[in-house]
N, C-alpha and C positions, 0 to 999 in steps of 0.2 A: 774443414777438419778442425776440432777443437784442441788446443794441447793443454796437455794436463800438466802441471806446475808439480815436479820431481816431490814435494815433500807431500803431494794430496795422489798421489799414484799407488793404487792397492797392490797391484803387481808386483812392487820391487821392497828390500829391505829397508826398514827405518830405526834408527836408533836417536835416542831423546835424551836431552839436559833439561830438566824443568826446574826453576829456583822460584822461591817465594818468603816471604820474610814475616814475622810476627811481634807485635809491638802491644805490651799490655797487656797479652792471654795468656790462654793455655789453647794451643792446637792441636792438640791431643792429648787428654787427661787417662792413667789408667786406674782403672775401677778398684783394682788390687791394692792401689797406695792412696786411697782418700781422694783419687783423681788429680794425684799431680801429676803436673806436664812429664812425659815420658821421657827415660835419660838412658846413656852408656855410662854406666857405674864405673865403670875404668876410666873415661875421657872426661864424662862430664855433658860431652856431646846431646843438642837434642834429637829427640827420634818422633818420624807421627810414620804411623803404620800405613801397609799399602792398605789395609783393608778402609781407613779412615779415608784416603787420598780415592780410591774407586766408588767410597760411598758417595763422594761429594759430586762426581764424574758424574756416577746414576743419575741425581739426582738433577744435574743441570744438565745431561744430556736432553733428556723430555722434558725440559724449557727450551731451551736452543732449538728444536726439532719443530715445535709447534703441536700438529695437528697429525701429523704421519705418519701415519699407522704402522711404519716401520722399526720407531721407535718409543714401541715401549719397552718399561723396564721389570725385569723379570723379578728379582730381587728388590723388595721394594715394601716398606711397612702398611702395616693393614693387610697384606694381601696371605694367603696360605702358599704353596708352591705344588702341592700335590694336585687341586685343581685345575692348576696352570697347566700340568704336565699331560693329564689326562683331558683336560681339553688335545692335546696334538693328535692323541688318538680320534676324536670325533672328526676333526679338520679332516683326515688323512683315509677316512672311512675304517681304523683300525678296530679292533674289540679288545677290552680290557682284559676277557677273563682269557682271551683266545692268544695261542702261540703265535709270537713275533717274527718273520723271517729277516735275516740281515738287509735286506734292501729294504723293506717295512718299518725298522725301526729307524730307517737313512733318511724314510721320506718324515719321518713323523719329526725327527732331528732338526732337517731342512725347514719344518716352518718352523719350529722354534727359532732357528736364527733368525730369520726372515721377520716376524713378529717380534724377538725380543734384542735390542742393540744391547746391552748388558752380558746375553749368550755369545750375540756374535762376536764381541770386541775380549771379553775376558773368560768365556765359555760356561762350565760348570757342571757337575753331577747331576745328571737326570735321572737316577736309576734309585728312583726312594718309590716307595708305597708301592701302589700298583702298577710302576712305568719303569719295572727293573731294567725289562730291555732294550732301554733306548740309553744306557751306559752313562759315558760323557762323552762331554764337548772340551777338546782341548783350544783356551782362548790364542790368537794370534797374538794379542795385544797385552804383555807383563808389565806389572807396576813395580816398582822397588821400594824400599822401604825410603823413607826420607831422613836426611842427616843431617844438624846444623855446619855448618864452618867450623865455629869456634865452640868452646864448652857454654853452654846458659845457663843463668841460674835461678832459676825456679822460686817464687818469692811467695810465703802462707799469707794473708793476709786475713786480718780476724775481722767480721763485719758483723752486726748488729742488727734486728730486728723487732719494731716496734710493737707487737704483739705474739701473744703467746700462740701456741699451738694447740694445748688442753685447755680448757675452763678452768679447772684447779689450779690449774700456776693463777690466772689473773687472781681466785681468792683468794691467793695466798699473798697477793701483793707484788707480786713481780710483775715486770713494766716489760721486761727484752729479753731479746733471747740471742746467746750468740752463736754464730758461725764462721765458714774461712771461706777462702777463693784462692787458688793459685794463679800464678800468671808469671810467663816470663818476660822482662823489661824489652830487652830484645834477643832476635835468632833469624838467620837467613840459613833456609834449608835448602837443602837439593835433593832430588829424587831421578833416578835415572827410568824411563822407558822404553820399552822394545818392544817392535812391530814385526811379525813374522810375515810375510807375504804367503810362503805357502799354505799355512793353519787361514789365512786371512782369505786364500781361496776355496778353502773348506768350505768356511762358513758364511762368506757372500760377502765379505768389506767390501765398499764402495768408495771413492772418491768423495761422499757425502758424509759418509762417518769419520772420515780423518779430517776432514773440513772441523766438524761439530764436536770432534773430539777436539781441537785445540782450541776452538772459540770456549770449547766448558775450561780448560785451561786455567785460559784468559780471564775468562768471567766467573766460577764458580765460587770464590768467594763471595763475590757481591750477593748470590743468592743466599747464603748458609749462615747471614750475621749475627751475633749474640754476642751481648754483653762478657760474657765467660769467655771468648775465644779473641776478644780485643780485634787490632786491626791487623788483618790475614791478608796481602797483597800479593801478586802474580809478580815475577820482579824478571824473570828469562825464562824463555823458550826453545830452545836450538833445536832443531834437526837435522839431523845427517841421512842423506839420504843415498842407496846405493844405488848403484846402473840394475842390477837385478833379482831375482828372490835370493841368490846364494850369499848375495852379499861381495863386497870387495875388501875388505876390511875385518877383523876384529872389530868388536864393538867397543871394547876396553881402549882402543889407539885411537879411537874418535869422542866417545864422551870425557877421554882426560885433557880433551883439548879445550876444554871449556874450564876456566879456571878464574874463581872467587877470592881475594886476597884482599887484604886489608888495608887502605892509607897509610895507617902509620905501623911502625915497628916497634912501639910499645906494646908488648903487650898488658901492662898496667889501666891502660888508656880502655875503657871497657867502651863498646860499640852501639849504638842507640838509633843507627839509621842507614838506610840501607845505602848511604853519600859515603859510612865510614867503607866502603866496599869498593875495587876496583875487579869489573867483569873483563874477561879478554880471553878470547877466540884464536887459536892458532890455526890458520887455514893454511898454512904453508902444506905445497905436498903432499896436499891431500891422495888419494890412490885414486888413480882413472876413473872417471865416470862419477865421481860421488862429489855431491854437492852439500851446502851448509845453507839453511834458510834461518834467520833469525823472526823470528815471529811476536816474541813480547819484547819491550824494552820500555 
């Protein structure tokens, strides 16, 4: 009999501490402000949106995966989505123009999970174009937004380019052209996630997909690198893992048990690595049955 290791168990609840730090970019620019790194206008705080943190997921999930026809990715550039969707109809012997019964659009549902790890792990609207009645899929797996620590500060930076863009500027005698780049010095962010176990039987999580979801974790920056986003590091992992789908715990009483504080007590002393940081784990007490895996460090 094989055992399954509490934090890779579909069956039961998961709650997540993910931290990562950035040195020299912008890990989220928004398009609204010239593409400066994202902030709380009150705190100062940085922010990278969940939808950037899932895109990164996507994309290193079908690396991680390989060849496995299990995991492709639904959401995914170059591709349409209405195609995708009216292929389930083909799969499933449905007909486009013809009325859907609810167990019909259940089955047509079921391979979309099953082909796409993106549906299964975060769900999504299926009900665009011609495939109204296959509704949505509510995902097991929520991303939170990401927070730094401390407030960062977002630095313009005006950079230079040795030739023009028009013809007209060189006859006119211009050599450069300028532009800018933001980039924060440094930020160690946090982003909390949650695993539903029931939603996660819905849609067919496996012990394969929580595996491959924290190796993209782990490793998704190394695939997504650019000079503009500087260096983007995985820095913790935690998992709290419950005894079963309902959970033992608040989620809130276990991810505040993970807690990021700074060497020193100046705050003057501006932060530059993620050494200025002291991580620490309260496992005291935890509630029956729920366990804590550390998975990056």
């Amino acid at each position: 009999m094989t055992t399954v290791h509490p934090h890779l168990d579909p069956a039961v609840r998961h709650d997540m501490v993910f931290l990562f730090d950035v040195t020299d970019g912008n890990p989220n620019g928004d398009p609204d402000a010239g593409n400066r790194p994202r902030t709380d206008d009150e705190t100062g705080q940085g922010l990278v949106t969940d939808v950037a943190l899932k895109r990164k997921i996507r994309d290193t999930l079908a690396l991680a995966a390989g060849d496995n026809p299990r995991y492709g990715i639904f959401v995914q550039a170059g591709y349409a989505l209405n195609p995708r969707l009216e292929a389930s109809y083909e799969a499933t012997g449905l007909k486009l123009a013809a009325k859907v019964t609810k167990q019909e659009a259940e089955r047509a549902r079921a391979w979309l999970c099953d082909r796409y790890a993106d549906i299964r792990l975060f769900g999504g609207v299926l009900s665009v174009g011609k495939t109204q009645a296959l509704g949505q899929v509510r995902g097991p797996l929520q991303v939170g937004m990401a927070r730094s620590i401390d407030p960062v500060f977002p630095m313009d930076h005006t950079i230079t380019r040795v030739t023009q863009t028009k013809q007209d500027d060189i006859d006119k005698g211009e050599t450069t052209e300028m532009g800018g780049k933001w980039t924060v010095p440094y930020g160690l962010y946090r982003a909390e996630l949650y695993y539903s176990a029931t939603r996660g039987s819905q849609t067919g999580v496996d012990s394969t997909d929580l595996e491959l979801l924290y190796r993209s974790l782990e490793m998704m920056f190394d695939h997504d690198r650019s000079a503009t986003r500087g260096r983007l590091t995985a820095r913790g992992l935690y998992v709290f893992s419950h005894p079963n789908a309902f959970g033992a715990a608040p989620a809130h009483k276990l991810t505040e048990r993970v807690v990021a504080a700074r060497t020193t007590s100046d705050a003057d002393v501006p932060t530059r690595t993620f050494g200025d940081y002291n991580v620490s784990v309260d496992e005291a007490d935890l509630s029956a049955g729920i366990t804590m895996t550390k998975l990056i460090s």
